[in-house]
Every structure is written in structure tokens, then in C-alpha cells.
N, C-alpha and C positions, 0 to 999 in steps of 0.2 A: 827586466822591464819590457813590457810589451813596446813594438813598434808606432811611433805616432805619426810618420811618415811612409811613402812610399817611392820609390823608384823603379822605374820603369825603364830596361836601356835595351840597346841592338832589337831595335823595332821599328819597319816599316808601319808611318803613321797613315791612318787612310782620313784623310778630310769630306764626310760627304757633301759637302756643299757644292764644293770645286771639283768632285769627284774625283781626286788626286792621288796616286799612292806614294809619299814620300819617303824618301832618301833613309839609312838606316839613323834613328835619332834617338834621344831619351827625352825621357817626359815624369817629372816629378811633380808629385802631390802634398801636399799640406792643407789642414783642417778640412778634408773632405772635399776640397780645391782644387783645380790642375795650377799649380803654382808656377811650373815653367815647362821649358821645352827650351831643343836645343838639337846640331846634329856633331857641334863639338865635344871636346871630353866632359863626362858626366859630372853631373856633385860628389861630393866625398860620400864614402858610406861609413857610415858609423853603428852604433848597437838601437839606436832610436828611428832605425831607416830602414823598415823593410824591401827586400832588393829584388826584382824577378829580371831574371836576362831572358827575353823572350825570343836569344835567338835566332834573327831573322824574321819572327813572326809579324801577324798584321794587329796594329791596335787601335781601335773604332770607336767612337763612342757607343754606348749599351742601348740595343734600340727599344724601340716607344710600339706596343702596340695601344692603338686609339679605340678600338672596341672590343673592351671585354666585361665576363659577368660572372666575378669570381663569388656571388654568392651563389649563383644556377648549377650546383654539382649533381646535378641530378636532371633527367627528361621525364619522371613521372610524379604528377602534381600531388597524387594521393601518396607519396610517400614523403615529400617535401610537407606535407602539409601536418605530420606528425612530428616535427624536428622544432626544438626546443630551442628559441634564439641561441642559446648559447652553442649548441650544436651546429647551430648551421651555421655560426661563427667559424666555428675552430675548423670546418669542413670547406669554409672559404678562405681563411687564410693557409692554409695546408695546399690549398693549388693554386694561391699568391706565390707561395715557396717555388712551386714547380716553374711556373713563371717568371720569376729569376734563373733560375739555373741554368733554363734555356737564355739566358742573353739578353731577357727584356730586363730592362732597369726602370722604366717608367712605363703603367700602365694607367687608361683611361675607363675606366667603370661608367658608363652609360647605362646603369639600370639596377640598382641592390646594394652597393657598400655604400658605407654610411664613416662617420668622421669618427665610430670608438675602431674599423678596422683599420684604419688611416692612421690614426694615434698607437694603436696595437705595434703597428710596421714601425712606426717614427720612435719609438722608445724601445726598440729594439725586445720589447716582448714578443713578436712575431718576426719573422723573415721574410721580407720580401722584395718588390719592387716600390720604387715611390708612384703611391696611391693615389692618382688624382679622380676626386668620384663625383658623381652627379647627387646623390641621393635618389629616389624614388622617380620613377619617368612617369609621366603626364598622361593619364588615360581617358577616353571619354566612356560614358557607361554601355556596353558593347562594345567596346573597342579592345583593339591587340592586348590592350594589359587587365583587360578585365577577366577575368581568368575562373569566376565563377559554372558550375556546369548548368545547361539551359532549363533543367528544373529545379533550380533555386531562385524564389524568387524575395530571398529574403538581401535586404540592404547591405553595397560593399562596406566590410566593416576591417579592425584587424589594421589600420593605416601604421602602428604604432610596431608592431610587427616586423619582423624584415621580408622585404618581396622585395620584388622587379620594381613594380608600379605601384598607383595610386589613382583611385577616380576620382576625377574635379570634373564637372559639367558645368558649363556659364561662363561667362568672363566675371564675375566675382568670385566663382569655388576656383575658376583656373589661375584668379590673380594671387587668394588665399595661400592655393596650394604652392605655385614660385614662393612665394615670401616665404612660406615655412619651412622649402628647401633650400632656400640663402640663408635662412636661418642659422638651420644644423650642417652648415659651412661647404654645401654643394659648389662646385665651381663650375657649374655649368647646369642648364636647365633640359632636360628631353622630354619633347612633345611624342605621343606616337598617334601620325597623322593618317596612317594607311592601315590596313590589313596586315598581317603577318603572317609565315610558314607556321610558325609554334603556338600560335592561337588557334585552333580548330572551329572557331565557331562563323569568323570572319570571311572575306574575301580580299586578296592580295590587293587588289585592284580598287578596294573600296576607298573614299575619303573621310575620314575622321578628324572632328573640330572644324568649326566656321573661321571664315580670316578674324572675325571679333577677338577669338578665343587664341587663335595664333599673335596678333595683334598685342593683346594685354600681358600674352607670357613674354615675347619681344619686349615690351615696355618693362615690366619688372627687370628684366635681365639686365638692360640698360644701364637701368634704376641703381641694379647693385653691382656695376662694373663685369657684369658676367653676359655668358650669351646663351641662344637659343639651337640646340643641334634638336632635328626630325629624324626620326624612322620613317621614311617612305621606302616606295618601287617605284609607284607610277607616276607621270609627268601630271596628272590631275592633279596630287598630293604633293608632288617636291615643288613645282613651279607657285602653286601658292603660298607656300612657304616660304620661299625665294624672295617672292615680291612684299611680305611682309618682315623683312627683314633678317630672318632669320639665319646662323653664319655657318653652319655647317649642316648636312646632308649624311644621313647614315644609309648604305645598301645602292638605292638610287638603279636598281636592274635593268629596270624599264624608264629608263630617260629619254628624250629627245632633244634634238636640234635647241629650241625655246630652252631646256634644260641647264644645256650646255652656254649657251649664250648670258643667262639667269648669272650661273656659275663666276663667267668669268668677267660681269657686268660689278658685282655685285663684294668680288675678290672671295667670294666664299670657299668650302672647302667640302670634298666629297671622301667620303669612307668606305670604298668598296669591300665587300665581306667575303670573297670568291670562295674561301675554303671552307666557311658554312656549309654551303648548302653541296657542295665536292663530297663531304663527308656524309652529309646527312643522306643525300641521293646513295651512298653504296652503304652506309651503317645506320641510319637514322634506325628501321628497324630494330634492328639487332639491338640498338642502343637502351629502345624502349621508347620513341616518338611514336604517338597516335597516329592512328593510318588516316584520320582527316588530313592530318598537316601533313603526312609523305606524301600524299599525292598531291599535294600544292608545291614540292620541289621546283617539281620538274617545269612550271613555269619562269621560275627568278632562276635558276638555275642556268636555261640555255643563252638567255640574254644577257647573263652578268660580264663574261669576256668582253662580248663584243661592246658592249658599255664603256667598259675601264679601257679599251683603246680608243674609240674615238673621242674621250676626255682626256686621255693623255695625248694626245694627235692635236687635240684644241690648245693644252695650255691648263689647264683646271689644275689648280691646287689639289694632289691627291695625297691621301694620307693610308698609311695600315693600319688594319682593323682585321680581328680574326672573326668574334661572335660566336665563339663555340659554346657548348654546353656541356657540362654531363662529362663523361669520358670521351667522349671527342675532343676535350681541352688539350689532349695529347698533342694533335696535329698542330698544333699554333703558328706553329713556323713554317709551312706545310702554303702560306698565302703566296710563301718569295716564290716559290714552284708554280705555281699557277699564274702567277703576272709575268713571269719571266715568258710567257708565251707572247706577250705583245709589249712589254717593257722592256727597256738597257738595266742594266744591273746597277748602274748609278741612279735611274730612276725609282726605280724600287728603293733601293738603300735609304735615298734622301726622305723618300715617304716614309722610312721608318726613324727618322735621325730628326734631321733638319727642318721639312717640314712640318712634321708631327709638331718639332716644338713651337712652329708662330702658331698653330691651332690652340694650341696650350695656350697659351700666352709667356711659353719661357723662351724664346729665342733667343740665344746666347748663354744661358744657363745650360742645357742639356740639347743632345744631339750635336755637340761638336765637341773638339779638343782642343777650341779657345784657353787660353788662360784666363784663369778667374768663374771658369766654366765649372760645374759639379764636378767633380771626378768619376762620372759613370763609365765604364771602359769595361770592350772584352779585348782580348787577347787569342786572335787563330791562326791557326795554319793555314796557308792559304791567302790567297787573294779576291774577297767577293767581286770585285770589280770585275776579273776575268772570268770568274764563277760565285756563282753568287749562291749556290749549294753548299759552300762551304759553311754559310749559316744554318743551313738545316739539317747539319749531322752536329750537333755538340758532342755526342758524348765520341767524335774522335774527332775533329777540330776546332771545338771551342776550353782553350787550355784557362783561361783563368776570366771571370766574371768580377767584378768592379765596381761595387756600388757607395756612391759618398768615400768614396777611398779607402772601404773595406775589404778583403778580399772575401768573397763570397765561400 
């Protein structure tokens, strides 16, 4: 009879909220559940209670990254562009998998998975992490998600497709197109209000959509209990987003002071992407990024640090977020490395845990070891609290992954 429980004992729990490493305790699961905790004698073990003694090890909840694009497996347009839904299916779920393995238990899709790869994970036809996706981001015609080359000048078409994006021009095509993606069950809406690195035709600096158009996608989102996250850089493009309501902030490089204050006025929430553009500055080549966008690196690039300290310095809700593409999806966890230059290791942690999930809107569901909480849990060696790279070697400190009280 397969196991319909689990047990978990001789394990230092780590709480990120409290940033706490506790006492050696056990921690039992039921229906996918954290059913109890405890640092006295455990429950009985029986033949229906799968058992791991961890040990002495540390047991965490499974972290959240907030921006990923597990349909983008690829950085060249002309070869993505011959891949057959179903292929470029299997080729995103296949680095969903990867994604798990590494420790995240919940990821955030801000651009490309749609509600059959969601459903794919959730019925355990696929492997992965829990799916929460945006459906298609909000483009204006020119703009970051428009992806056409500049001698075409035939109409974006292909909506039905899987991509990143979508073009909606107007506050009626932008009000359209939210509706359509609350429809097919997006839990969140992305505008892309700026320029991007991986757009070649743009400028980083540029503003994309009028407040009208930010205004009406804010109003739908409302409408259907969901919210508005932007792709910006610049304080031109994030602050009017800000003021229009909008709840969360992807990249943000180039913010300021007005930013920062927006931010923490407004209780919003920022997605720094540091290991992006870390990756694409030394491999983007190699990778196969267009030499337009490598040389637009290097400006979101040297400003992203110092960004993400003076909003941790302020107070700003920060959240993890990788935004890899392509075979750079490797480094994922490659973000804790880079923040750890101007974060504590419990600040980071929480961004991947705790905070992540009020962005969600699961708070107390996932990113703790509440009871009644999902059972996402890894299992390391190690202490991230005093080292917080213990997260980003798995394949020799992360002993067991955890998802809905599977063992992975």
C-alpha cells in the first residue's frame, strides 16, 4: 500500500517569517497538508506513513520564484517560431520539472503558460511546481512584446498561439484583452509599460501605454478580484504605473527616490531580476541573444544592485524573481548569490517564502510551516540563515523536495 502520509522528524524547522532556526522537532503531513508539528515524541509510524529522519537537517518551506517564463526555452525567435503548440508545450513543462528539483515549489509565469500547462502540473500529468500564470502580457503595437521584425508590416496576428505577449492598443482592445485573460483563468494581469533588453527594436527607457490604458487594465483587474503587475526600468514607466494603481513592479533597475516612496505609499510589491541580466552580460551571446539587446545589458545591469539595496534600506516589499530564458534557466537560484551582496539571508529567504506568498495572494498557504499550510517543504543540509548558499548547490544540499506532500 503506497504511503498516504508523511512524517518528518530530527529536523531543525526554519520559520521565514521570524527568521528562526528551531529546536530539533517533527513535522507531519496529511492530505497534502502540514497536519502538525511538535518538538516532543513523534506520531506512531505505521505502513501508511511515509517516514524521512532528516537527521539534524533544516526543513523550509519550498521557495516561490515570482518571475519566470517557462514557455521562453529558447533566445531565437526564428526557431521558436517553427514549434508546434504542442512542442513548445512539452518543452515548457520539461523545465517546469527542472524547477522543482531545484526547491521551487511554486512558480509565478508572468508571460506564456496558459491554464492546460497548470492543469498539465495539477493532475499530475506533468511534474512540476504549483503554476500560478498570468496568461499572455499586455503589449502595445511597438512595444516590448511585440516581437514582429521591422519589415513586416502585416497585422499582429497568431493571439491564439502560445507566446509571451499579446497586442491590445486603446482602452477598449486593453480592456478586451484583461477580460480574455481572466477568462482562461490568469491570476494576474502584465502590462509591459517600458522597453526591454530581449526586444531589439525598443528603447529600455522608453514609455509604453498612456495612464488611460494602465487605468482600464487596473479597473478590470479589480473587477475580477486579480491585479496589475508592469514590466518597467525607468521611474518615467514604473511611477505612472504606481499612481494608477497598479500592485506589483517587475525589474524596476532604474528607480528613484518618487519610486521608492510610490512603493511603500501604495504597499506595493517589487521583483528584482538581478540574475537576468548577471547571466545574459557573460552568456547572452553564447546563448543566442541578438547583439541589439546585448548591448542594452549593460545599462539595467549596473543599476540593478544598487536598486534592490536602497529598497531594501527603505522597507519595500521585495519579492524573487529570476526571468531567465533559454538555457540560462539553469542559474535560477544563482538570484540568492547576488542579493546576498546587499541583503541578510533571512531577507532574501522571506522574499522567496513569505513574501512571495501575500504577493500571491496565498499568505498562510505556502511559504511557511504553519499548520494547515500546503505541505511544500525541502529538506537541507545546512543552515541558509548562516549561509544562505546552501540553497544554491542542490544537487549536494538539498536532500529531499516536497510538494503537496509528495516527495518529489
Amino acid at each position: 500500500m503506497a504511503a498516504t502520509r508523511l512524517l518528518i522528524t530530527n529536523a531543525h524547522p526554519l520559520e521565514p517569517e521570524s527568521g528562526e532556526l528551531g529546536d530539533v522537532s517533527w513535522l507531519e503531513v496529511a492530505d497534502g497538508r502540514i497536519a502538525a508539528t511538535g518538538t516532543g515524541p513523534a506520531p506512531a509510524i505505521s505502513d501508511e506513513v511515509r517516514h524521512i529522519d532528516a537527521g539534524g537537517a533544516t526543513v523550509l518551506p519550498g521557495l516561490v520564484d515570482a518571475h519566470v517564463h517557462i514557455l521562453l526555452t529558447s533566445f531565437d525567435p526564428k526557431e521558436a517560431a517553427s514549434w508546434t503548440p504542442g512542442y513548445a508545450t512539452v518543452r515548457a513543462l520539461r523545465e517546469a520539472e527542472r524547477m522543482l528539483r531545484r526547491g521551487f515549489t511554486t512558480v509565478r509565469d508572468v508571460g506564456g503558460a496558459d491554464y492546460g500547462m497548470a492543469q498539465a502540473i495539477d493532475e499530475g500529468l506533468a511534474v512540476g511546481p504549483r503554476l500560478v500564470f498570468g496568461g499572455k502580457a499586455l503589449s502595445q503595437t511597438g512595444g516590448h512584446g511585440d516581437i514582429r521584425p521591422l519589415g513586416d508590416d502585416t497585422e499582429p496576428c497568431c493571439q491564439s498561439r502560445p507566446s509571451f505577449a499579446r497586442v491590445a492598443d486603446g482602452v477598449d482592445a486593453v480592456r478586451s484583452a484583461a477580460r480574455d485573460e481572466f477568462r482562461k483563468g490568469a491570476a494576474h494581469l502584465k502590462m509591459l509599460i517600458s522597453g526591454g533588453v530581449a526586444s531589439p527594436h525598443d528603447e529600455v527607457s522608453a514609455v509604453q501605454y498612456t495612464d488611460e490604458e494602465i487605468h482600464a487594465a487596473v479597473t478590470e483587474a479589480e473587477n475580477h478580484n486579480r491585479y496589475v503587475t508592469v514590466h518597467a526600468y525607468h521611474p518615467r514607466g514604473v511611477n505612472r504605473a504606481l499612481r494608477a494603481g497598479v500592485r506589483c513592479v517587475e525589474h524596476g533597475n532604474l528607480i528613484d527616490d518618487e519610486t521608492i516612496r510610490l512603493l511603500l505609499e501604495n504597499d506595493a510589491f517589487l521583483v528584482p531580476t538581478l540574475v537576468t541580466y548577471d547571466q545574459m552580460a557573460q552568456f547572452g551571446r553564447r546563448a543566442g541573444m541578438p547583439e541589439a539587446s546585448y548591448r542594452k545589458v549593460a545599462a539595467v545591469h549596473e543599476a540593478a544592485l544598487s536598486s534592490l539595496e536602497r529598497a531594501h534600506r527603505a522597507g519595500v516589499n521585495l519579492v524573487y524573481g529570476s526571468d531567465l530564458i533559454g538555457p540560462l534557466q539553469a542559474a535560477q537560484l544563482s538570484e540568492f548569490t547576488l542579493r546576498a551582496e546587499v541583503q541578510p539571508a533571512a531577507d532574501i529567504l522571506r522574499s522567496a517564502t513569505s513574501t512571495a506568498a501575500r504577493l500571491l495572494g496565498m499568505a498562510g498557504q505556502i511559504g511557511t510551516l504553519a499548520v494547515g499550510a500546503h505541505a511544500d517543504l525541502l529538506v537541507v543540509d545546512g543552515d541558509p540563515l548562516a549561509d544562505i548558499s546552501v540553497l544554491t548547490r542542490p544537487e549536494s544540499a538539498l536532500r529531499h523536495v516536497v510538494k503537496a506532500g509528495q516527495v518529489i
